[in-house]
C-alpha positions as CSV (number, residue, x, y, z in Angstrom):
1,X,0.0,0.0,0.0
2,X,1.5,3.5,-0.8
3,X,0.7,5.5,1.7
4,X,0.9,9.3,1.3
5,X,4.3,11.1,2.1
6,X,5.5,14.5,1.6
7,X,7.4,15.8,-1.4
8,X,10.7,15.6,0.3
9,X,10.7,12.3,1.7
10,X,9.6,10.8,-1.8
11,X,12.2,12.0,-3.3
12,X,14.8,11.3,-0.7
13,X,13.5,7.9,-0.3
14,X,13.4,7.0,-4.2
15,X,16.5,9.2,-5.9
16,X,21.0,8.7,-4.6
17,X,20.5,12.5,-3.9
18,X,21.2,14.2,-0.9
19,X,19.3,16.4,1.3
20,X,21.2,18.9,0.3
21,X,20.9,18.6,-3.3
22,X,16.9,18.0,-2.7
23,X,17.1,21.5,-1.2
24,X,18.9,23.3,-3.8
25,X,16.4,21.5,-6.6
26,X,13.7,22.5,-4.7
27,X,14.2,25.5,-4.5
28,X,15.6,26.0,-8.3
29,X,12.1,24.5,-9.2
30,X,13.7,21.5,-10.7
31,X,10.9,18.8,-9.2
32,X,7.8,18.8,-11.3
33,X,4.3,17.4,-9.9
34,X,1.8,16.1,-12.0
35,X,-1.2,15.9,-10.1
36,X,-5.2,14.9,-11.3
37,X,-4.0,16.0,-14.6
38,X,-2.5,19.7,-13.9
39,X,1.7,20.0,-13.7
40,X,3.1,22.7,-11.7
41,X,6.7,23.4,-10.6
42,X,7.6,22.8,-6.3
43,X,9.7,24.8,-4.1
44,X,7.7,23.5,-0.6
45,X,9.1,19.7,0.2
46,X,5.5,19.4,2.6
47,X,4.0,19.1,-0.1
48,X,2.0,15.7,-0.3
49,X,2.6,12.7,-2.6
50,X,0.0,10.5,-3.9
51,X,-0.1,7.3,-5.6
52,X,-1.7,8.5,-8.7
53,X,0.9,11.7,-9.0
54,X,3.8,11.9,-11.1
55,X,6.9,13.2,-9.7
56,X,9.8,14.7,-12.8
57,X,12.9,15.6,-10.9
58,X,15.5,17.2,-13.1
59,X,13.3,16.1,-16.2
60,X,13.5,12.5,-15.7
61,X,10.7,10.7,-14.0
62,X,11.1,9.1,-10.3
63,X,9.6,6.0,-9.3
64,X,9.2,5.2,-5.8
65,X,11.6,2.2,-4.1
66,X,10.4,-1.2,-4.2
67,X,13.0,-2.5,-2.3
68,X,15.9,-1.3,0.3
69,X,19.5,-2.4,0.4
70,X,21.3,-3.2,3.7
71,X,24.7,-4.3,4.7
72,X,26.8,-4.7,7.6
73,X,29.7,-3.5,9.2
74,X,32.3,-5.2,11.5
75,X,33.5,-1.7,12.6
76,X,36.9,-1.7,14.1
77,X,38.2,0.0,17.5
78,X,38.5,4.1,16.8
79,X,36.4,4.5,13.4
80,X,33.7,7.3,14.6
81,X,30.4,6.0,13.0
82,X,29.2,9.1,11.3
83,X,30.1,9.7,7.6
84,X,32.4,12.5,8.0
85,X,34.4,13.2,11.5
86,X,34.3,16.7,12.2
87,X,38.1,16.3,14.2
88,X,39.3,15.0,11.7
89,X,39.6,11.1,13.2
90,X,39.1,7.7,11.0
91,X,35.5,7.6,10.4
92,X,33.1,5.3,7.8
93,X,33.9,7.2,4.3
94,X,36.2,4.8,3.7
95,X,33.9,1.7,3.5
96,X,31.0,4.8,2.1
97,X,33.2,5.2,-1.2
98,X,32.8,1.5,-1.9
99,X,29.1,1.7,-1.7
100,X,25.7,3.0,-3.7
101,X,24.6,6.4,-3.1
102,X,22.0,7.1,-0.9
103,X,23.2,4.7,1.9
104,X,23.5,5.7,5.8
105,X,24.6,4.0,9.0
106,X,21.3,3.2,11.1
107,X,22.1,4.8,14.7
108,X,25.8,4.8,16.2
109,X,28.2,2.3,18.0
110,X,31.0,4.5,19.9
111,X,34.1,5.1,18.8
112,X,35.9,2.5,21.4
113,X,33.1,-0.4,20.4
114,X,33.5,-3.0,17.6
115,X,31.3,-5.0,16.1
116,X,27.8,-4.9,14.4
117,X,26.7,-1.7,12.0
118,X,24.4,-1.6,10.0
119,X,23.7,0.6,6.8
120,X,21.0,1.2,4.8
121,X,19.3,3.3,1.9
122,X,15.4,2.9,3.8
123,X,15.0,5.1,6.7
124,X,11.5,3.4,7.3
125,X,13.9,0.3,8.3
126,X,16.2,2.8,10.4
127,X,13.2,4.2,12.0
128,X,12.0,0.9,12.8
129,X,15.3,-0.7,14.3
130,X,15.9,2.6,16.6
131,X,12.4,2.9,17.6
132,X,12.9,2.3,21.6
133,X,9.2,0.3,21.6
134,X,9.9,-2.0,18.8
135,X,12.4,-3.5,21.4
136,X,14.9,-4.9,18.6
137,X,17.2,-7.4,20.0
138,X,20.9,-6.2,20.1
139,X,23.5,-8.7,21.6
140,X,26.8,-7.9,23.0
141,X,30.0,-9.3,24.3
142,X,31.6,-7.6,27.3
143,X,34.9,-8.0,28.8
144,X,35.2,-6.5,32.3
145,X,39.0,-6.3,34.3
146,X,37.6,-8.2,37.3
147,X,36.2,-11.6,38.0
148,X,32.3,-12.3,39.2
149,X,30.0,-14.9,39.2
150,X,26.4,-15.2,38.0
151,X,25.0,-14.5,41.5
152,X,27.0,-11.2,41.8
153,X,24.3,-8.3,42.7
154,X,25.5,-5.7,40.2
155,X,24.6,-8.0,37.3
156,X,20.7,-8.6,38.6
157,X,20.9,-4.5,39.2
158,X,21.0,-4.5,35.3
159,X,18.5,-7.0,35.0
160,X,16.1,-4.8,37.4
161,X,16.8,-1.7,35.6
162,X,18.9,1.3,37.0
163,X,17.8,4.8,36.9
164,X,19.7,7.0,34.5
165,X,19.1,10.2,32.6
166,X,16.6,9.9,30.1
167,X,14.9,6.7,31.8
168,X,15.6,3.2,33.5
169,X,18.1,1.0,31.8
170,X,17.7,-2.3,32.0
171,X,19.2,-5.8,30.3
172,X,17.1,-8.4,29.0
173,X,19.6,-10.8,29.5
174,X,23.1,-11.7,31.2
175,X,25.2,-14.4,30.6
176,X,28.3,-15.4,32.0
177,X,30.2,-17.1,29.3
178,X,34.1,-17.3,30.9
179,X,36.3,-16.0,33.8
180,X,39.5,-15.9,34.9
181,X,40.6,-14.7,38.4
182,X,41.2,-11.4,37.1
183,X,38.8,-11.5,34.0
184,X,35.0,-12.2,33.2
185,X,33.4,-12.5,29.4
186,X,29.8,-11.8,29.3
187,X,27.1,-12.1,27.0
188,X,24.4,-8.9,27.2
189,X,21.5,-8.7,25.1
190,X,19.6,-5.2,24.8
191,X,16.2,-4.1,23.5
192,X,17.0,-0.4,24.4
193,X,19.1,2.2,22.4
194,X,20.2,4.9,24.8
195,X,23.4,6.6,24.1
196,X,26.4,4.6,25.6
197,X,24.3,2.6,27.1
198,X,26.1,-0.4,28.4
199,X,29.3,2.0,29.4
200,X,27.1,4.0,31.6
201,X,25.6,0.6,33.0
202,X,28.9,-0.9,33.9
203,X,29.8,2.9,35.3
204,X,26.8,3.2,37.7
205,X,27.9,-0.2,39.1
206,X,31.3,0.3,39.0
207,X,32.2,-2.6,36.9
208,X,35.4,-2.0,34.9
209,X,35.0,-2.6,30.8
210,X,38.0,-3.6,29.4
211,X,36.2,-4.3,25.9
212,X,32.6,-3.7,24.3
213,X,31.7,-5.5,21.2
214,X,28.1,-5.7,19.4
215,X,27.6,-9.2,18.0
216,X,24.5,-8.6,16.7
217,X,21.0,-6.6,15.9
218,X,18.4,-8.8,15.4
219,X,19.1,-11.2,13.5
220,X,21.9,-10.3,11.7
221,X,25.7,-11.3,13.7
222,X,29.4,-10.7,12.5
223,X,30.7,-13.6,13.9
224,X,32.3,-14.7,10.4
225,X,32.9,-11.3,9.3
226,X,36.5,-10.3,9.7
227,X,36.8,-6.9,11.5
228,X,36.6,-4.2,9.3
229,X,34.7,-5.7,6.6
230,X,31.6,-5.1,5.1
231,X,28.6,-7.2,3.5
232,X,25.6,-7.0,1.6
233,X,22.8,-8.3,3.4
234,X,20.3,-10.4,1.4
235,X,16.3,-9.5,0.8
236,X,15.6,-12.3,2.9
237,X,18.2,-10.7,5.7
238,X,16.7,-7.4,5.4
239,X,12.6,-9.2,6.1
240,X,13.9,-10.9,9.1
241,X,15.0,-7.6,10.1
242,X,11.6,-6.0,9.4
243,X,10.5,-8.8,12.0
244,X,13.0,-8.0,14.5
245,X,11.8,-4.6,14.5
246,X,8.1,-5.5,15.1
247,X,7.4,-5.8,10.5
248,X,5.9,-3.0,8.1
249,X,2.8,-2.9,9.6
250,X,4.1,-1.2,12.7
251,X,5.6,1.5,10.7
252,X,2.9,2.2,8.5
253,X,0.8,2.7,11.3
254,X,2.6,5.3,12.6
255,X,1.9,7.0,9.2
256,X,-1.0,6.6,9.0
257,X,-1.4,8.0,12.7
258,X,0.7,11.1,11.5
259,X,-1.4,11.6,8.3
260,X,-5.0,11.6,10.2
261,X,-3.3,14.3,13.1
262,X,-2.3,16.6,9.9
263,X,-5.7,15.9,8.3
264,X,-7.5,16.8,11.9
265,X,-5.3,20.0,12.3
266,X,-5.9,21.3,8.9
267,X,-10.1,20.9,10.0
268,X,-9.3,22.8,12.8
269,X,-7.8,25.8,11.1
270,X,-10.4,25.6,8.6
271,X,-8.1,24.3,5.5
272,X,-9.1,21.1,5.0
273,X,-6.6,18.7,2.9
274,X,-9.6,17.5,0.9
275,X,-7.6,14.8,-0.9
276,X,-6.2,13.6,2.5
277,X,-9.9,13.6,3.9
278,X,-10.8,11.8,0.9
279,X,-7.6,9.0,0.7
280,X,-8.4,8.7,4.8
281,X,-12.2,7.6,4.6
282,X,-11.6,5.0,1.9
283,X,-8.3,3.9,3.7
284,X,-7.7,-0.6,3.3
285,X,-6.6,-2.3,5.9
286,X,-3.1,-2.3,6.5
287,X,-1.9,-6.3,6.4
């Protein structure tokens, strides 16, 4: 089902483009809208999309995305996970050069962390995975410069949850999986997404991380994927991910829950979106 969207999210969602250069056409009235037969020229990007309209960017039509691509990341110690690092330090444009345009890591791991990192060209699937309430599984192995036991009381203080800035943080699970006398392994899963989560957990229990490394999110690990490399996930990869993150439904909801609150403050200040109102009352189930 297409679901309404505004002018700039169509076109960042089905051209390589950047928001930038979305702008700058925008503005230049180089995006063309054909809509119940009458073309005019956009500078707004609020402007709504429908199914039925024909979008001409730069004279060439666009046609929305079918399908997303996804890959992941083994990210190796001290490689910031933004695009571009503003200090000058290592950050991802070195694996970004080897990929398509229009893809973007999906939230951050910190700079000291390795492991799991996912990119993507859908920022419905980024919303999804990030979403704190879609509770998508993240698994994590921990290395901590002391030696405990499963019955130790700091690690049930994580499963309990512990009060921190912006909310409780809790684990869903903790696993021992080795120790020595002056070193434990541990196996954390997460449903959360806080910043620096785990870092801040072992700090308010004073537990000393040696090591943090993200094995996984959702479905997808990097258990046979050297450090520092990079693959494609498959279509089937990137469904199980959908799953992970509560499926499509979920997301379109929201949408749809966005759409009717625009429709319902346009009433209110007397501008109905008739087109809205009209897509809205013959709305199909979403399945």
């Amino acid at each position: 089902m297409f679901i309404p969207r505004r002018l700039d999210k169509f076109l960042s969602e089905s051209t390589t483009s950047s928001v930038a250069a979305l702008r700058r056409a925008l503005l230049n009235k180089e995006v063309q809208v054909i809509s119940e037969g009458r073309a005019s020229s956009e500078q707004e990007g609020n402007r709504l999309i429908f199914e039925d309209d024909q979008v001409i960017f730069r004279d060439e039509p666009v046609q929305p995305r079918r399908e997303c691509r996804a890959f992941v990341l083994n990210k190796p110690k001290s490689v910031t996970s933004t695009l571009r690092d503003p200090t000058g330090k290592q950050d991802l444009s070195a694996w970004m050069r080897t990929l398509p345009p229009g893809i973007f890591p999906v939230g951050r791991l910190d700079r000291d962390s390795t492991g799991a990192l996912l990119l993507t060209d859908s920022g419905d699937l980024s919303t999804a995975l990030l979403q704190p309430d879609h509770k998508t599984p993240k698994g994590y192995w921990l290395w901590l410069n002391e030696s405990m036991d499963a019955d130790d009381a700091r690690l049930k203080r994580w499963l309990h949850g512990l009060p921190m800035l912006g909310g409780t943080a809790r684990a869903v699970s903790v696993e021992i999986l080795q120790q020595t006398p002056d070193m434990t392994e541990l196996s954390v899963v997460l449903t959360e997404g806080k910043n620096r989560q785990l870092r801040r957990m072992c700090r308010a229990v004073d537990l000393r991380l040696l090591h943090l490394h993200r094995r996984s999110i959702g479905p997808i690990e990097v258990k046979d994927l050297p450090l520092g490399a990079l693959r494609e996930l498959s279509q089937h990869e990137v469904e199980a991910l959908w799953l992970s993150a509560g499926g499509r439904k979920v997301v379109d909801e929201r949408k749809v829950r966005a759409l009717q609150l625009f429709a319902e403050r346009a009433r209110t200040q007397q501008q109905p979106h008739l087109r809205l109102e009209q897509w809205l009352s013959a709305l199909p189930q979403i399945d």
